[in-house]
N, C-alpha and C positions, 0 to 999 in steps of 0.2 A: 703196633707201629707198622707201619708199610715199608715192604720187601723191598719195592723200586725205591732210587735215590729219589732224597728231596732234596730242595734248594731253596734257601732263604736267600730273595733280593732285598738287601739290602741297602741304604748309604744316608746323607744329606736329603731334606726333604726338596722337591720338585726338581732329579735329576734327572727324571725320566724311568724310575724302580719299572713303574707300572707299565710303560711302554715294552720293557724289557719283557716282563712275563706274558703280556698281549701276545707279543711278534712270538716268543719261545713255546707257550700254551697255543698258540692255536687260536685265539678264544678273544673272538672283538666284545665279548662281555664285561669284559678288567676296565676298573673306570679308568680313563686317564684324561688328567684336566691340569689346567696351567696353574691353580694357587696351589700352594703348598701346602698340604694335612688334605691333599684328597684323600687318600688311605688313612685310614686311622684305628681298624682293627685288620691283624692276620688274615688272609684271605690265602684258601687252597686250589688253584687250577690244575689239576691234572691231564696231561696229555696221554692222549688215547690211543688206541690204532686198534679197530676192530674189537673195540670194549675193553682191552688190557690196558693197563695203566704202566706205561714207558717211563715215566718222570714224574714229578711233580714241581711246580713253582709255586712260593709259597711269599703271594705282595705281602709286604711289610710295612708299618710309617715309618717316618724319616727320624731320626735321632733329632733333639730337640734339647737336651741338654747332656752331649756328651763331655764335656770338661767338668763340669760337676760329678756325672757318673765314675768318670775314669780317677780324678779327687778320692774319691769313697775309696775306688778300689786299692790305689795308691796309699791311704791312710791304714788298709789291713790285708796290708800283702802279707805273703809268708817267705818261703820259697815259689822257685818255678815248676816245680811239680804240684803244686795246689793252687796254681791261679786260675784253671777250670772250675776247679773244687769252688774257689772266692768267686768265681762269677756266677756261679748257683745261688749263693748266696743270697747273693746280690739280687739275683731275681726271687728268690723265695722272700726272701726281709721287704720287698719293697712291692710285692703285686698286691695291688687292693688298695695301695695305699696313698697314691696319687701322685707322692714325687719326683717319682719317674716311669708316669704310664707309657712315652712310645719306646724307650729305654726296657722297660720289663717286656714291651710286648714282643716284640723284634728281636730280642734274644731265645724269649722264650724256646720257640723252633729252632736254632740252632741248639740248646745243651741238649734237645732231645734227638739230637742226630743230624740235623738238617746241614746242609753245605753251603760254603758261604759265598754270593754272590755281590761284590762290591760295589757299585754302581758309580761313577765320577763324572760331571758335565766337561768334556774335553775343552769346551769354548771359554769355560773361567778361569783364572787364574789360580793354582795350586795354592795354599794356603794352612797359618798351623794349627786353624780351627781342625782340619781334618784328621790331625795327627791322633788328636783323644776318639775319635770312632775306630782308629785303625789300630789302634794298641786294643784299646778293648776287643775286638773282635780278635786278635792276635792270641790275646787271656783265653780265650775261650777253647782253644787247641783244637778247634776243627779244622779240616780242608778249606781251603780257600782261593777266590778265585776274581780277580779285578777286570769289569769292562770299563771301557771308556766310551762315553757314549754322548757324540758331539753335537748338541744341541743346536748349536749354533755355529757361527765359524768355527773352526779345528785349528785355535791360534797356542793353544797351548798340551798340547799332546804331551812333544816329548817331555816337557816338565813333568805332567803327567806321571810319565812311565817314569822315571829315576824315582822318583817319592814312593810311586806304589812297588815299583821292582822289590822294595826295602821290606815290605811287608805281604807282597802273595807271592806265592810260585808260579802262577800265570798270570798273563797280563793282556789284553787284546783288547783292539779299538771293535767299537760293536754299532753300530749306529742302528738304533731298534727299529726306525720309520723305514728304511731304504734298503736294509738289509735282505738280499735276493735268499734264496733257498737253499742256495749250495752254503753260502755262508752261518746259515743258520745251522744246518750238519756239521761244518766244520766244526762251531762251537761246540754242539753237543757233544763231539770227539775231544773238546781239550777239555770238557767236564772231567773226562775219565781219566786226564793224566793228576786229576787232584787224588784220592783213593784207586790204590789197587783192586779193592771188590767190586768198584763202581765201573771197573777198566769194559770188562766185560758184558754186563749188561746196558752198559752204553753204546758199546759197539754194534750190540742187536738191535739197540732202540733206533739207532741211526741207518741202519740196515731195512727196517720194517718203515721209518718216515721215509726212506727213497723206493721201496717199495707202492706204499700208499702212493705217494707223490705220482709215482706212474698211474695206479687206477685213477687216480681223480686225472690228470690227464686224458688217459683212455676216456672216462664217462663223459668229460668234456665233448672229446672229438666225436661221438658217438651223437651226442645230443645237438652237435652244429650237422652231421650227415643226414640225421634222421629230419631234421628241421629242412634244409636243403629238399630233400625227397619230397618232404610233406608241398613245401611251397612250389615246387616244378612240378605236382599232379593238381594243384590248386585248382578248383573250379565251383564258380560262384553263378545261383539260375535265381533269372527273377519271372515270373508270369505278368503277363498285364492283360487288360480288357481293352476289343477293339477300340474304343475310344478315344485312349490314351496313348499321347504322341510317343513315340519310338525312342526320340534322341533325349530329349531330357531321363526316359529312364537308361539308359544305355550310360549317361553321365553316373547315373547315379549307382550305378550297378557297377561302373571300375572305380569310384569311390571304396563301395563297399569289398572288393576282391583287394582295393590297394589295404587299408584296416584291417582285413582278416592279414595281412602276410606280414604288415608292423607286430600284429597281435604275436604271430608265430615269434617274429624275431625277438620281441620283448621277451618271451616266456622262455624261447632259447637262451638269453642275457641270464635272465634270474635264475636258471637250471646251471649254467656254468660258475658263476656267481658261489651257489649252495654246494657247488663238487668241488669248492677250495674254502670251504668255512667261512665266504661271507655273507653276511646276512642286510637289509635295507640299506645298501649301497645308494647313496643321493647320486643321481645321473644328469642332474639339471645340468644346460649348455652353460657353460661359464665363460665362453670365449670361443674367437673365429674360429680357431686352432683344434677344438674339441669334435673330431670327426666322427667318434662314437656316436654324441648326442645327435649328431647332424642328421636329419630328416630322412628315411631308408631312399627315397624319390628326390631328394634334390639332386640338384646338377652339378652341385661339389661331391657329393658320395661317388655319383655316375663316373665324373671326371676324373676323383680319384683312385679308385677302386676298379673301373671299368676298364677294359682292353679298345685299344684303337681299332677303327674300321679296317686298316691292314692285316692288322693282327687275326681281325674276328671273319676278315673274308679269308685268309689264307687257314683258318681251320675248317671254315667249308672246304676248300680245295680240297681236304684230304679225305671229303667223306665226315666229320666230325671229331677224327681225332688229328692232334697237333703233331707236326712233324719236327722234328731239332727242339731247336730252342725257340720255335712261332708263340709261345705265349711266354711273357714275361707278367707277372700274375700280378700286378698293378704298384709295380715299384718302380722300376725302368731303368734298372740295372745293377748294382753291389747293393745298396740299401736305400733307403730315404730317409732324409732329416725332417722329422712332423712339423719342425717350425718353416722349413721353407717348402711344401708342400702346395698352401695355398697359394693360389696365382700363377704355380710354375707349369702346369700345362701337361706336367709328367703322367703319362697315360692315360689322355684323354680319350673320351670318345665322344663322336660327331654326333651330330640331332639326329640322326638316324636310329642309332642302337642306343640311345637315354630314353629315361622313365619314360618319356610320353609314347615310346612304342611299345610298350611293355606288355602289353596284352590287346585282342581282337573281341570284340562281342560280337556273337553271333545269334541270327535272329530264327526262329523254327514258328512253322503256323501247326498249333493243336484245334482240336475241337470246339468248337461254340466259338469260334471267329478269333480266340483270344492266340497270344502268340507268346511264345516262352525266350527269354533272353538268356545266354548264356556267356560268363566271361572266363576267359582261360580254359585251360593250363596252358601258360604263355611258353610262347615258342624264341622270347628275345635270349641272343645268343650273352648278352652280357649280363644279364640279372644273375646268375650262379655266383660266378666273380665278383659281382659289388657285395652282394651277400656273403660270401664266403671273404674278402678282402675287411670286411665288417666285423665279421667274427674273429678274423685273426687279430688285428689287433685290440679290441674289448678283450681275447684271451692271455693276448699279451700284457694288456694294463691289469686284469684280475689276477690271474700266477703271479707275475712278480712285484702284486702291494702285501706286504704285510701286514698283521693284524693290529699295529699300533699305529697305523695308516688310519684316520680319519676325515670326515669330509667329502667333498664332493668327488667321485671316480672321474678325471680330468689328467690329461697327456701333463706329459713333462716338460717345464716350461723352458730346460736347457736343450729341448728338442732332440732329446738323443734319438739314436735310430733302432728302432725294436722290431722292423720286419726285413731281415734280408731278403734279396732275391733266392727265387728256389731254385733247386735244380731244373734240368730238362727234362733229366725222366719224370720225377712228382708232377711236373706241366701237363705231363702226357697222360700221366696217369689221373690228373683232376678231369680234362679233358674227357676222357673216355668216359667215367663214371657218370659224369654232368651228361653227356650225351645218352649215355642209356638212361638216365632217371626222366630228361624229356621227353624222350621214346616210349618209356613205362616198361622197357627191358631188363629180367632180371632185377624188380627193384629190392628183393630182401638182400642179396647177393653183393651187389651195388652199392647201396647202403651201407654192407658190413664192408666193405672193399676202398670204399672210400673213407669210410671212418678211422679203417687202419692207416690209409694215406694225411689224414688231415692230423691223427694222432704226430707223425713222423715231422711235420709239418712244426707242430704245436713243441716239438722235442727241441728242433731247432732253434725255432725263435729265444727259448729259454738260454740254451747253450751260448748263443750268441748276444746275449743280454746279462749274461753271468760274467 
């Protein structure tokens, strides 16, 4: 038997069990589908942290004939000191033998220790179908513990809670799709108010996932700096034969330097992606609103994302770094609502410093008449910013989805706000770094310097999204 607590999800089949132990495991592997009897044998996810095993969840089916079961149990009770005893029973007399296969199954884990996690759709009405699942599991004398987990509108909660107050010692609304990180801890901490022996090694367990939580941050921010650096030294050469006309390959050569820097950025996407456990995230454009998907060179990233010509000629003024608060880092002021973004004009920048100045090709004559083309490393003052204003929020929408989050990776349609403005110093300090890595000054140093900045950055957003 395993050391770490388990936890049997439990309830009514398609209340959302499986979402539950997705979002709590970690682990976008747990099916979870709309008909009911997706689960239908035991399944174990264990969550991890550096190969130790912190917890485990343990998907269940759904109960399918509890009023018949709870009948049985009811026809040979004894006392209440042996209705543990009778629900062994119950499971030994009846496994194998089909009367009540999700009944046998879904107990089974809890007689052998497992903890009991209730599951209830907060959006249907309370009802006394449920009553024979929740006395059963009452028989059973283990720990227990009730989410509410609102599927759909949140019209019947507090009903909800009065009914389940009756039969767990905890009770919390859990919403498995939406549920941010710090809520997910929280949880894990009222685990441990069911058992005394679980007190403490849950408090490690949630000690080590707010640990992790920081390195996977860190490697994030690390893999946006290192990405950054890569695409400010960017330099793409083409050769040609006197022959052949200059300008068409010149076109075709910032074609090719613009593709290598999407390529960057995509692989940057999928490395941040994989440093929060998700895996084949669908990123197709679903709508205007979607400014991840939106083109790295279109003139709504530029416009978004980009600093005004004010802005971008008053950090020349200083030499290259930003003075006070000259850069407002493509929000334009307390925060921004992503639904009214488009159209609003909020830190734009002029034809000047958009994509199409993004880089220079330059032409050199070699030997045998033929002449070498070269494009970048671009010297535009606002590609750092649309890139890095790119990244912040993909990191924003990646951190805080859940693993019972499925579907296409697509903004919040009640358009909340997920990037506040930054400070002035973080301004200054992006500033500088972005200046030395177009420079090619100091770039290990750089790198590691602004990774720690963009890490502090990434803290933020979260904090303020929580």
């Amino acid at each position: 038997m395993s050391t770490s607590p388990q936890f049997a999800v439990v309830g009514h089949p398609n209340k959302g069990k499986s979402s539950i132990v997705s979002t709590l495991a970690h682990d976008d592997s747990v099916l979870v589908g709309e008909l009911p009897g997706t689960t239908t044998r035991c399944r174990h996810f264990p969550m991890k942290v550096d190969g130790e095993v912190l917890y485990t969840l343990i998907d269940t089916p759904g109960f399918q004939r509890a009023r018949s079961a709870w009948a049985w149990l009811q026809e040979h009770e004894t006392t209440a000191d042996q209705r543990p005893e009778l629900v062994r029973r119950f499971v030994a007399e009846h496994a194998g033998q089909g009367s009540f296969p999700d009944e046998v199954e879904l107990l089974q884990p809890i007689m052998e220790g497992a903890g009991i996690l209730y599951v209830v759709d907060g959006s249907v009405p309370y009802g006394p179908e449920y009553d024979a699942e929740m006395e059963i599991l009452r028989w059973t004398g283990q720990p227990r513990l009730a989410l509410i987990n609102p599927i759909g509108q949140a019209d019947h909660i507090e009903a909800w809670r009065t009914a389940l107050g009756q039969y767990f010692s905890v009770v919390r609304v859990f919403n498995a799709v939406t549920a941010d990180f710090e809520k997910r801890v929280e949880l894990l901490r009222a685990f441990g108010q069911l058992q005394e022996e679980w007190r403490r090694p849950l408090q490690r367990a949630a000690d080590n996932l707010e640990a992790d939580r920081r390195r996977r941050r860190e490697a994030a921010a690390r893999t946006v700096a290192e990405t950054l650096a890569e695409m400010l030294s960017l330099k793409v050469t083409r050769t040609i034969d006197p022959e052949d006309e200059v300008d068409p390959a010149k076109a075709e050569l910032v074609i090719k330097y613009q593709q290598r820097l999407e390529a960057l950025e995509l692989a940057a996407r999928q490395a941040v992606e994989s440093a929060y456990d998700h895996h084949d995230l669908d990123r197709r454009e679903s709508s205007l609103d979607d400014l991840v998907a939106q083109d790295l060179f279109s003139a709504e990233s530029w416009r978004i994302f980009g600093l005004s010509r004010r802005k971008l000629l008053g950090i020349g003024a200083v030499g290259g770094a930003a003075a006070g608060g000259a850069i407002d880092l493509a929000v334009g002021g307390t925060s921004f609502l992503l639904g009214t973004l488009i159209g609003s004009g909020i830190g734009a920048a002029t034809t000047f410093f958009a994509a199409n100045s993004l880089v220079d090709v330059k032409l050199f004559q070699i030997p045998m008449g033929r002449k070498k083309l070269v494009a970048g490393p671009t010297k535009n003052r606002n590609f750092p910013y649309v890139v890095f204003g790119r990244a912040r929020l993909h990191h924003a929408l990646v951190s805080g989805r859940s693993h019972a989050q499925r579907g296409e990776l697509d903004l919040d349609e009640q358009a909340r706000a997920l990037m506040p403005s930054l400070p002035a110093g973080e301004n200054r300090l992006l500033e500088k770094f972005f200046s030395r890595l177009r420079g090619r000054r100091d770039v290990v140093s750089s790198t590691e310097r602004l990774a720690e900045v963009i890490a502090r950055v990434f803290k933020q957003d979260e904090a303020a999204d929580s």
